[in-house]
Structures are given as structure tokens and as C-alpha cells.
N, CA, C and O atoms as a Tripos MOL2 file, in Angstrom:
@<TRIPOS>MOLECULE
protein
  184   183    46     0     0
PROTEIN
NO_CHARGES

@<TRIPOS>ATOM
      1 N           0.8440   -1.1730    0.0000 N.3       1 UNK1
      2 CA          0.0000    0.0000    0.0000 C.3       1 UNK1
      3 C           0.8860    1.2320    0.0000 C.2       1 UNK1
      4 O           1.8550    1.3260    0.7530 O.2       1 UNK1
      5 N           0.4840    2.2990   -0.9770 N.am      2 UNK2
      6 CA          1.3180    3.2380   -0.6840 C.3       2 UNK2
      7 C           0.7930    4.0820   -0.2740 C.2       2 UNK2
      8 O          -0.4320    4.0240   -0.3870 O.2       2 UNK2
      9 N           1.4370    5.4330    0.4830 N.am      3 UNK3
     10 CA          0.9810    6.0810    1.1520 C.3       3 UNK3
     11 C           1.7900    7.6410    0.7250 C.2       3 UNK3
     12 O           2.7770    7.7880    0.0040 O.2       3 UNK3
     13 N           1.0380    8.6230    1.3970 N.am      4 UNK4
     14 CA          1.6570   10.2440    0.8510 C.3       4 UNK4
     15 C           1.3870   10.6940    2.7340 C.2       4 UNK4
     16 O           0.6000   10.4860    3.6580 O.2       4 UNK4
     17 N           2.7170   11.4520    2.3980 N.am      5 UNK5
     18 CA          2.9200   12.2190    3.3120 C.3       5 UNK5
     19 C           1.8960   13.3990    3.1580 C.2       5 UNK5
     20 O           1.8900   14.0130    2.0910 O.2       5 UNK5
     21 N           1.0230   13.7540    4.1690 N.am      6 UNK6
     22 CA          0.5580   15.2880    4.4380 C.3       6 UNK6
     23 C           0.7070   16.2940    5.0810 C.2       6 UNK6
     24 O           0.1060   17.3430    4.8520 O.2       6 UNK6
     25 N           1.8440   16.0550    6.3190 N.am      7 UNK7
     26 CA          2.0440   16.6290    7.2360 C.3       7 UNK7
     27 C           3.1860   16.0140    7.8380 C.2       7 UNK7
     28 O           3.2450   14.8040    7.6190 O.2       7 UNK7
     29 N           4.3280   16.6020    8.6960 N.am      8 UNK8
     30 CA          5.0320   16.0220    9.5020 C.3       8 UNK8
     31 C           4.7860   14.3660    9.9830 C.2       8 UNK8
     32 O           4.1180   14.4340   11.0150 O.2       8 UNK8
     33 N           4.9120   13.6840    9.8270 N.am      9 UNK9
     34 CA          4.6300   12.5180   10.7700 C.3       9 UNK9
     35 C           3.3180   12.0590   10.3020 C.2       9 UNK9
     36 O           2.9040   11.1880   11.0670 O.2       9 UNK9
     37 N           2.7790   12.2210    9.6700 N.am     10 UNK10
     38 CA          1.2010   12.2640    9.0500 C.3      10 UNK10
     39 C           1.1740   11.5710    7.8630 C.2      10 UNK10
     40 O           1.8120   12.1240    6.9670 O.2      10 UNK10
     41 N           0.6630   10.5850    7.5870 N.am     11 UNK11
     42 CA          0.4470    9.7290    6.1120 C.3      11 UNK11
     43 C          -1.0370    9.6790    5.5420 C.2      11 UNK11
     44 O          -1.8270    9.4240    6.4510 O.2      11 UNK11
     45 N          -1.4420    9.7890    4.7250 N.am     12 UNK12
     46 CA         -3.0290    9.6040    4.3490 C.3      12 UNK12
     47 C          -2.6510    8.2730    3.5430 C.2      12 UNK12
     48 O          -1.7410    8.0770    2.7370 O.2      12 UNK12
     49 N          -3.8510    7.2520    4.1250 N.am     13 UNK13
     50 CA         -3.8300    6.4780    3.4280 C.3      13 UNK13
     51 C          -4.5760    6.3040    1.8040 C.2      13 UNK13
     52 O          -5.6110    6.9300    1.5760 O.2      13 UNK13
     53 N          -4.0500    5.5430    0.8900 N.am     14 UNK14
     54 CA         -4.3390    5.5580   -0.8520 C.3      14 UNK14
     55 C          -5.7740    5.6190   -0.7390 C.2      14 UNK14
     56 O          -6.2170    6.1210   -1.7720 O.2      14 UNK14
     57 N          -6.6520    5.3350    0.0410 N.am     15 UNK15
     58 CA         -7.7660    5.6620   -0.6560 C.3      15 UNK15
     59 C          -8.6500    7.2020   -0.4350 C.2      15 UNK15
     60 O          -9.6290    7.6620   -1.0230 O.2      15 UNK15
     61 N          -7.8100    7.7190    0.6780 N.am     16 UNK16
     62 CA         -8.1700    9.4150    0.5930 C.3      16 UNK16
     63 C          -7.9860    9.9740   -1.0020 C.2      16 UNK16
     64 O          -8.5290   10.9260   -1.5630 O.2      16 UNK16
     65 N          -7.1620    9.1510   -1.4130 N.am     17 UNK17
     66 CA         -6.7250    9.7880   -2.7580 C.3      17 UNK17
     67 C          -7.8840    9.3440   -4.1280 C.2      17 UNK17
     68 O          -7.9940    9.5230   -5.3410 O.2      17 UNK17
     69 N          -8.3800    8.8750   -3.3450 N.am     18 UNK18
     70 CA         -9.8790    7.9390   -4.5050 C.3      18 UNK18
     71 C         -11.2860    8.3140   -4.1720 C.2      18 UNK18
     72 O         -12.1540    7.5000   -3.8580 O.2      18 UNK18
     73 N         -11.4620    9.7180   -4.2730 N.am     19 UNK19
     74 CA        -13.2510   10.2630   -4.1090 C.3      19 UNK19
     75 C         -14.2780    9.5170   -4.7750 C.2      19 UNK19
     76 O         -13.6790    9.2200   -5.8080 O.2      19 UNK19
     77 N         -15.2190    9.1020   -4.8630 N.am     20 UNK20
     78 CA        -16.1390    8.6900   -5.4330 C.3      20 UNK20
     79 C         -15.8270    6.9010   -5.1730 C.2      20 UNK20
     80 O         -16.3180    6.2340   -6.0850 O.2      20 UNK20
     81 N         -15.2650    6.2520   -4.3330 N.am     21 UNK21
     82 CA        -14.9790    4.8900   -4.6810 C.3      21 UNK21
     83 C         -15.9330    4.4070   -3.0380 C.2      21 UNK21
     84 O         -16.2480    3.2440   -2.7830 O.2      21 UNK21
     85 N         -16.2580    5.6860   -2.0660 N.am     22 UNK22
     86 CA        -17.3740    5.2240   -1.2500 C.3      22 UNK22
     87 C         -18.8640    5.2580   -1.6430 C.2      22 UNK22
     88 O         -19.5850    5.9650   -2.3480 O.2      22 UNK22
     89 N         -18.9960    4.1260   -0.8300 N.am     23 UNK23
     90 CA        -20.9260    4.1210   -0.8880 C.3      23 UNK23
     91 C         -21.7720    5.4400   -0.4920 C.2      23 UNK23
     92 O         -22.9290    5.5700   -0.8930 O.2      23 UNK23
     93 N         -21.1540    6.3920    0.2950 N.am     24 UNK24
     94 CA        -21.9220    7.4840    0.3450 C.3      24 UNK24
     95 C         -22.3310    8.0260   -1.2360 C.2      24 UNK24
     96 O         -23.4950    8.0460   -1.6370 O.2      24 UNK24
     97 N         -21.2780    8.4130   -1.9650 N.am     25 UNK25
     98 CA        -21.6780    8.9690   -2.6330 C.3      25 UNK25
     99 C         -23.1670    8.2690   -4.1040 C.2      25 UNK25
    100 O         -23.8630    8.7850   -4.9780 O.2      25 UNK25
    101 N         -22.8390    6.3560   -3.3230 N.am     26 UNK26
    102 CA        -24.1740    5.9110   -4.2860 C.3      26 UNK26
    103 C         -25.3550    6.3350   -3.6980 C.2      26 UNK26
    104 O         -26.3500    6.5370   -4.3940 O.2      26 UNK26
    105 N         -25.3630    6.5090   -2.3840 N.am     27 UNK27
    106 CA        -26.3540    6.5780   -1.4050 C.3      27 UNK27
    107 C         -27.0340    7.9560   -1.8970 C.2      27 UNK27
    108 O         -28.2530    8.1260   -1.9300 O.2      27 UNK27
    109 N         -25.9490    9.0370   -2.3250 N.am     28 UNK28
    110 CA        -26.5820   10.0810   -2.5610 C.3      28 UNK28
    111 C         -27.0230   10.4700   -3.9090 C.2      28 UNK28
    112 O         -27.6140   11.4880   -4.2670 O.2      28 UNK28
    113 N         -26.6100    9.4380   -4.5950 N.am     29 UNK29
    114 CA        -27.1600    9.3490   -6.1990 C.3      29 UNK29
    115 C         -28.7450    8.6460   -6.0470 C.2      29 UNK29
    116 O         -29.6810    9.3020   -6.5050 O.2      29 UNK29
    117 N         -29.0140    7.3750   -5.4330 N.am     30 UNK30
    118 CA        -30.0270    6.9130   -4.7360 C.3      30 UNK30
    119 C         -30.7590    8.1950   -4.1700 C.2      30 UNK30
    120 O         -31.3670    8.6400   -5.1440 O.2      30 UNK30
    121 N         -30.9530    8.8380   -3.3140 N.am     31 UNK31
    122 CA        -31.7200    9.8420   -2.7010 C.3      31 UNK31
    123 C         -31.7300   11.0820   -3.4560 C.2      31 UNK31
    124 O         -32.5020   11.9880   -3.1430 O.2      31 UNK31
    125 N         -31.2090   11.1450   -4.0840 N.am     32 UNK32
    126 CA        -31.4670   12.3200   -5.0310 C.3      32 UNK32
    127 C         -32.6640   11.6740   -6.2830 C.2      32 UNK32
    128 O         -33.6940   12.3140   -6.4990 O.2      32 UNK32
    129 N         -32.4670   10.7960   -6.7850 N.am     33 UNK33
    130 CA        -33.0890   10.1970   -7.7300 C.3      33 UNK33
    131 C         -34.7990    9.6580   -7.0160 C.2      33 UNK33
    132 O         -35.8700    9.6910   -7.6230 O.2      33 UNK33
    133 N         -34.6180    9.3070   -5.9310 N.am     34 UNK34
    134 CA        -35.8960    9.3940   -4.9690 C.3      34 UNK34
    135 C         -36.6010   10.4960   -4.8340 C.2      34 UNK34
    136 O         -37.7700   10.3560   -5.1920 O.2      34 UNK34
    137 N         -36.2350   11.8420   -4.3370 N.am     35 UNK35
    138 CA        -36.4720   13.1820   -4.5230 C.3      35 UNK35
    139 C         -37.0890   13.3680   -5.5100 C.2      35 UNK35
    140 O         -38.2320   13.8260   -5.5060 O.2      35 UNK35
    141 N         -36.2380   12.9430   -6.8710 N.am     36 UNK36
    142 CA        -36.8180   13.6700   -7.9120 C.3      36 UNK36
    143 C         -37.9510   12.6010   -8.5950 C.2      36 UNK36
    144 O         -37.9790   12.5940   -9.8260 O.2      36 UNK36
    145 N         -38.7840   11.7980   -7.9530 N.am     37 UNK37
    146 CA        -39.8890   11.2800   -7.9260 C.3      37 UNK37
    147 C         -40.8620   11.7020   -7.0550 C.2      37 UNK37
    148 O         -42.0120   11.4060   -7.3810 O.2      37 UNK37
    149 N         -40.7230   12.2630   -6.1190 N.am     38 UNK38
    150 CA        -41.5030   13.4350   -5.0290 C.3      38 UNK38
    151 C         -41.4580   12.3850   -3.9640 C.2      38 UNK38
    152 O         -42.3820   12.4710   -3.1550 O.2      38 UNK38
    153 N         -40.6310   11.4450   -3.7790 N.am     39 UNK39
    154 CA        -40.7280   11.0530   -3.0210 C.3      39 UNK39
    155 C         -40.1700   12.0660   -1.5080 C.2      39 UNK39
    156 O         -39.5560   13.1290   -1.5970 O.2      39 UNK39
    157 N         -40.5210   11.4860   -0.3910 N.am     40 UNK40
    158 CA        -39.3760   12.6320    0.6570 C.3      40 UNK40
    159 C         -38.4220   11.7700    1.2660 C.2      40 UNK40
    160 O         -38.7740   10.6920    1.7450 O.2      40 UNK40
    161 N         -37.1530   12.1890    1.2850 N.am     41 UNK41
    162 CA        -36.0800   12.0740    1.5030 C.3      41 UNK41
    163 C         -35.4930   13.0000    2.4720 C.2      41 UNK41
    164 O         -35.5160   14.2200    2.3120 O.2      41 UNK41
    165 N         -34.8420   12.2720    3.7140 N.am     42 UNK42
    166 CA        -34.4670   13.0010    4.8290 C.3      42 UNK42
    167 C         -33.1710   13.1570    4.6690 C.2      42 UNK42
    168 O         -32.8320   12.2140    3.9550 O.2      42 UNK42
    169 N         -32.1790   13.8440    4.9350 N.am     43 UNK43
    170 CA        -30.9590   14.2520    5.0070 C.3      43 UNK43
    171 C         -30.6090   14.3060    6.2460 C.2      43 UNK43
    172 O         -30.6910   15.2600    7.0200 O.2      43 UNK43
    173 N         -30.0480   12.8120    6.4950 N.am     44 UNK44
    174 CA        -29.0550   12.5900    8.0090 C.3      44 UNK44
    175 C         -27.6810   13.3020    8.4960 C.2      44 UNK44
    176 O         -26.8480   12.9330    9.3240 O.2      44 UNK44
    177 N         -27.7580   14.6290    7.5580 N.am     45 UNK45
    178 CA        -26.4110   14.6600    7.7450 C.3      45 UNK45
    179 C         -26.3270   16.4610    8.2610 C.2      45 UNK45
    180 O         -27.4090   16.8950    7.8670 O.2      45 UNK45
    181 N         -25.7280   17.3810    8.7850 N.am     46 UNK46
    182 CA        -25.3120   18.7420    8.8290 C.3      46 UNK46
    183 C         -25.5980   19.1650    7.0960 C.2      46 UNK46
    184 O         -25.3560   20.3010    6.6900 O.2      46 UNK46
@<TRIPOS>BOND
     1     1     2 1
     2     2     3 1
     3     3     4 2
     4     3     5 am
     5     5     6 1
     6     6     7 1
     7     7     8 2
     8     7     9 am
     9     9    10 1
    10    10    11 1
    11    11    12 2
    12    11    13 am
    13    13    14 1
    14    14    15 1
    15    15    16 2
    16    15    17 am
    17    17    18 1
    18    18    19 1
    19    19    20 2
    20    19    21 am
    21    21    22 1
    22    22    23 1
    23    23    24 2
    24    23    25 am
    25    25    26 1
    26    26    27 1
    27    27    28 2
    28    27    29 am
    29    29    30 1
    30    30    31 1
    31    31    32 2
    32    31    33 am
    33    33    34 1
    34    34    35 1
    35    35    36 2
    36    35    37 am
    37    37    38 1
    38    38    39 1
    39    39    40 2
    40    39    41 am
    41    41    42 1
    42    42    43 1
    43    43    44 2
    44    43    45 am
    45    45    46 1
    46    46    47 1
    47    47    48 2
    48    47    49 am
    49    49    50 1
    50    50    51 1
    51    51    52 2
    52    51    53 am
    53    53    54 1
    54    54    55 1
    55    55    56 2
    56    55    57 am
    57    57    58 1
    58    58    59 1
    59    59    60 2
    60    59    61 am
    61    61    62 1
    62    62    63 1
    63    63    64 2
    64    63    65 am
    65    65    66 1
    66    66    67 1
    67    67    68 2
    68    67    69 am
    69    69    70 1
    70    70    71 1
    71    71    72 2
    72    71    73 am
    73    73    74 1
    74    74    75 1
    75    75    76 2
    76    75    77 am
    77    77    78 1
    78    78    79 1
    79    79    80 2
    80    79    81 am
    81    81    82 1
    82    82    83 1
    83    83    84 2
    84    83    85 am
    85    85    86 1
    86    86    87 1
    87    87    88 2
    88    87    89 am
    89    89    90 1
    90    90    91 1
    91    91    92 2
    92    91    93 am
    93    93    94 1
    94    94    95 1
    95    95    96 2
    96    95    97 am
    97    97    98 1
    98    98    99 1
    99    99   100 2
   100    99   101 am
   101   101   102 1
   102   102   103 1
   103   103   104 2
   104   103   105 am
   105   105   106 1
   106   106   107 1
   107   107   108 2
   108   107   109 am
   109   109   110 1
   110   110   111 1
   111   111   112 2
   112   111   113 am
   113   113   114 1
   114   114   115 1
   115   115   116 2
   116   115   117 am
   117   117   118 1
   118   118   119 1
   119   119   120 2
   120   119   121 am
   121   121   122 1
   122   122   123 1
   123   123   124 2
   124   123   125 am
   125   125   126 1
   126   126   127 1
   127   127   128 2
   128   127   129 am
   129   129   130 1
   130   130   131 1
   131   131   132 2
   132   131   133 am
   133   133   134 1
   134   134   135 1
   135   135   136 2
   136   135   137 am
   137   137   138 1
   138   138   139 1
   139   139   140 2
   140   139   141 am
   141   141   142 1
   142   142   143 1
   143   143   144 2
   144   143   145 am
   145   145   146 1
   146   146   147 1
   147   147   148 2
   148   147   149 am
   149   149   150 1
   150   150   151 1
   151   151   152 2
   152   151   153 am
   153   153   154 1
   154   154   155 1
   155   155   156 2
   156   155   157 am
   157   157   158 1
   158   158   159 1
   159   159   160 2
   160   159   161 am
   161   161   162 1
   162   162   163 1
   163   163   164 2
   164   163   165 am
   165   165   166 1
   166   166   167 1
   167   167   168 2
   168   167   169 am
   169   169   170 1
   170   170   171 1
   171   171   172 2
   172   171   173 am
   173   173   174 1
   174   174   175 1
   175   175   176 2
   176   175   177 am
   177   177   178 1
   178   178   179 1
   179   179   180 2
   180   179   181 am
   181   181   182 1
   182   182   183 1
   183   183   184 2
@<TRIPOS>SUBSTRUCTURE
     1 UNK1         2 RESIDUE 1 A UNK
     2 UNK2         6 RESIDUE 1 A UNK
     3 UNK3        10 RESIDUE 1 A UNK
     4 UNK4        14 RESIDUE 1 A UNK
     5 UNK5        18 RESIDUE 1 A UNK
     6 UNK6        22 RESIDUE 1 A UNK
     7 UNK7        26 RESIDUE 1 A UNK
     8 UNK8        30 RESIDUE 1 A UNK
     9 UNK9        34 RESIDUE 1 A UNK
    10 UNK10       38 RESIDUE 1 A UNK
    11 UNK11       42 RESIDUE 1 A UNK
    12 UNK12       46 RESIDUE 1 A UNK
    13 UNK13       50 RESIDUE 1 A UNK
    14 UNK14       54 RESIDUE 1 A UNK
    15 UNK15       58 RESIDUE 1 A UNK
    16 UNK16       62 RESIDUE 1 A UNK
    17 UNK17       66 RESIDUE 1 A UNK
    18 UNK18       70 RESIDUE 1 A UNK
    19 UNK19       74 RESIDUE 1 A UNK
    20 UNK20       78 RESIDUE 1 A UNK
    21 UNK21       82 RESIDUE 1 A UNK
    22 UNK22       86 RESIDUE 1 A UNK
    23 UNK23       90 RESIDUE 1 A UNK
    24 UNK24       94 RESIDUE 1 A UNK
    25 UNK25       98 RESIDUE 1 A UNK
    26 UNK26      102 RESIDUE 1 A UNK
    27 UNK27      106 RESIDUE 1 A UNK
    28 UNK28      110 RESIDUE 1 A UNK
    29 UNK29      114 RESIDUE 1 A UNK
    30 UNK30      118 RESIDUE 1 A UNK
    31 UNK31      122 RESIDUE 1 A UNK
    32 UNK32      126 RESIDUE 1 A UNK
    33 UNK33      130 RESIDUE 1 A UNK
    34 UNK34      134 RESIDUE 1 A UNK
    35 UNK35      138 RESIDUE 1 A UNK
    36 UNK36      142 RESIDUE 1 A UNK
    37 UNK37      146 RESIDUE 1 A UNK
    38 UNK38      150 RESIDUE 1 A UNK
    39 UNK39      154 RESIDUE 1 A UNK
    40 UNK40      158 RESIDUE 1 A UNK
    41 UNK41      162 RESIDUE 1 A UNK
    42 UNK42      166 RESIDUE 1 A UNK
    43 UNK43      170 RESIDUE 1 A UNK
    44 UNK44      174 RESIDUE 1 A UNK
    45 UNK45      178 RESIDUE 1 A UNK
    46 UNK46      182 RESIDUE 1 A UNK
């Protein structure tokens, strides 16, 4: 696994470096696409 330095002493691991490869973001393709059937859709989030 490779890894990048971000900071002193600090490594982010390879998949910080890969947006879109979590399920949130299907979740929010899913609930958006619900919405736009009138369905209602709650937003668990800030």
C-alpha cells in the first residue's frame, strides 16, 4: 500500500486519494433520484 505524506509525521492512506470509490456517494445518487420522484427524503447529515 502506498501512502503520501501530508504533514510532519502524518500519512493519508491511498484511498483518501480515490473520491467517489465510497458508498456514500451511491447513497446520494439513490436519494437524489428518490427526490426527484416526489418522493421525501431526509438528510441525516449537517
Amino acid at each position: 500500500m502506498s501512502m503520501r505524506s501530508v504533514a510532519p509525521g502524518f500519512f493519508a492512506a491511498e484511498r483518501v486519494d480515490r473520491p467517489g470509490t465510497e458508498l456514500v456517494f451511491e447513497v446520494a445518487v439513490e436519494a437524489g433520484a428518490l427526490a426527484a420522484q416526489g418522493r421525501t427524503v431526509y438528510a441525516l447529515h449537517p
